[in-house]
N, C-alpha and C positions, 0 to 999 in steps of 0.2 A: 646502251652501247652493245653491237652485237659482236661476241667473242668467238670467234673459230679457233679450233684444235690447229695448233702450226705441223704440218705434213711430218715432218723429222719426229718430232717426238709421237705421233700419234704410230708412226710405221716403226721406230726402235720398242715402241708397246709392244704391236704388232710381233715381230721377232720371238718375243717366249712362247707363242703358242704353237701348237701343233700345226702341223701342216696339213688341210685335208683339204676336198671336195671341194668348190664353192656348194653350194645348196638352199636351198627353201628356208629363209631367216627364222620363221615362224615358228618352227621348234625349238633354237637357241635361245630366241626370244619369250618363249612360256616358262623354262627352265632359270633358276634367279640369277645364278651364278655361273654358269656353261662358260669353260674355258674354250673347252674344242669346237669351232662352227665348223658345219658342214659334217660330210660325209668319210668314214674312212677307206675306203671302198670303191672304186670307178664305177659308178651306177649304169644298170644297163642299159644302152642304147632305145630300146623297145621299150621300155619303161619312163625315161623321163618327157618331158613335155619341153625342153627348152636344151639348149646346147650347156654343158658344164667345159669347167673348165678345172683343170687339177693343180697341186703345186709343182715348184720348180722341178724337174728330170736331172738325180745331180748329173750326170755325164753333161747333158747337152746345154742346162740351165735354160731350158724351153719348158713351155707349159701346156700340159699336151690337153687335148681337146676329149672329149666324148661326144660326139655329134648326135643330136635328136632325130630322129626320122618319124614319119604319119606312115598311117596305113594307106590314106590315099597319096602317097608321093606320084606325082609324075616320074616320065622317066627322063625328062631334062631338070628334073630338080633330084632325082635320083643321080644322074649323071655328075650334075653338081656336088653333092653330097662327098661321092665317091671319088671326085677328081680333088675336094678339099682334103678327105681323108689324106690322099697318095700324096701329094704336095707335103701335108704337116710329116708326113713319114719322112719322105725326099729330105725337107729342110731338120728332122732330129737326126737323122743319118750324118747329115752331113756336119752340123755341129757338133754331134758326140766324135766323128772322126778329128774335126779340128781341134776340138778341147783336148784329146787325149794326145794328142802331138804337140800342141802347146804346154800341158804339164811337163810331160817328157822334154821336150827339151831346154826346158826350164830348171828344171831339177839337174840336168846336164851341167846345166849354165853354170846352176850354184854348186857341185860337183867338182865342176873345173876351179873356179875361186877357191873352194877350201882344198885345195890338195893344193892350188900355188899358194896357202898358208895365210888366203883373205877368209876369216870365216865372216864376219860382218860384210856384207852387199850392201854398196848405199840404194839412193835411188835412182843416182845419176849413172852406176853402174848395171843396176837392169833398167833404166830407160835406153840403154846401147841395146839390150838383148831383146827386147819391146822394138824397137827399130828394126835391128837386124831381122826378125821373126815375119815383121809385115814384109818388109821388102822382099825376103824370100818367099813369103803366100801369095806375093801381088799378083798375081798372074790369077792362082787360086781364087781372089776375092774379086776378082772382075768374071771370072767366069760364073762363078756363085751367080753376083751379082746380075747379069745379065740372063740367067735361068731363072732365076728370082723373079725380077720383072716381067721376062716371056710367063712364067704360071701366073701370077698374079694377072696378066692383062687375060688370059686365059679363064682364068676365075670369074675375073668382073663382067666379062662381055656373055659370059654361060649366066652366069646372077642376073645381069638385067635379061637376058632371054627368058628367065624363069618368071621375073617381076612382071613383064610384059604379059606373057602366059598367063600367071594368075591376076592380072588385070584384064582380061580379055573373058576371062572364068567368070572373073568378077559382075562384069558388064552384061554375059548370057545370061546369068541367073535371074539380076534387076530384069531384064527385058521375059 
């Protein structure tokens, strides 16, 4: 019978270790006992051979990228590169500003309750302030939203331009 790790208990494992780098298993793996994987450190861009990825960003709770680059980059994969950079910038921006006003006026919320002498909040009492919070961003979250989209369709159609290019590279070389 083949046994898998159930998700829940293998990510609350997960949980006590440090946060680092993802990285090259291979070293964690020679080491018997290696708590920490990965890297502590954003490794340099010039230096790795694949895209990393780092842990959560507390403000924004994104996970920010280190993008790989060649020496022979095109400049529509160059272009790419740099329009994903601006984007992940764009979308930590604008999560770490909505994070930090959803604490704030969270903190408000509970604020206000314990000074009218509720110091316990249920859940039905911040599922009101959870409600009210969106309804006042709506506006905010469709426009996100809809920038969102425009980068992203922006992204994919420069990526298959680049795919097609190094398919066409691909093709000179064979010939």
């Amino acid at each position: 019978m083949n046994k898998t790790v159930q998700p829940r208990i293998l990510i609350s494992s997960l949980k006590h270790w440090p946060r680092r780098y993802a990285a090259d298993q291979t070293q964690a793996r020679s080491e018997k006992r290696s708590v920490s994987v990965g890297l502590t450190q954003p490794p340099d861009p010039q230096l790795v051979k694949t895209d990393y990825v780092g842990p959560p960003d507390p403000q924004s709770n994104l996970r920010p990228y280190v993008r790989h680059y060649d020496e022979n980059e095109t400049e529509l994969a160059k272009k790419l590169r740099l329009l994903r950079i601006e984007v992940e910038k764009w979308n930590m921006d604008f999560w770490t500003k909505h994070n930090k006003r959803f604490y704030e006026e969270k903190e408000d919320f509970i604020q206000l309750h314990k000074i009218n002498g509720n110091d316990e909040i249920s859940a039905d009492q911040m599922s009101v302030f959870y409600k009210s919070f969106l309804d006042k961003n709506r506006r905010i979250h469709l426009m996100y939203n809809i920038s969102w989209y425009l980068k992203n369709f922006d992204m994919l159609t420069l990526a298959f331009a680049v795919e097609v290019q190094n398919l066409l590279n691909r093709l000179r070389r064979k010939t």
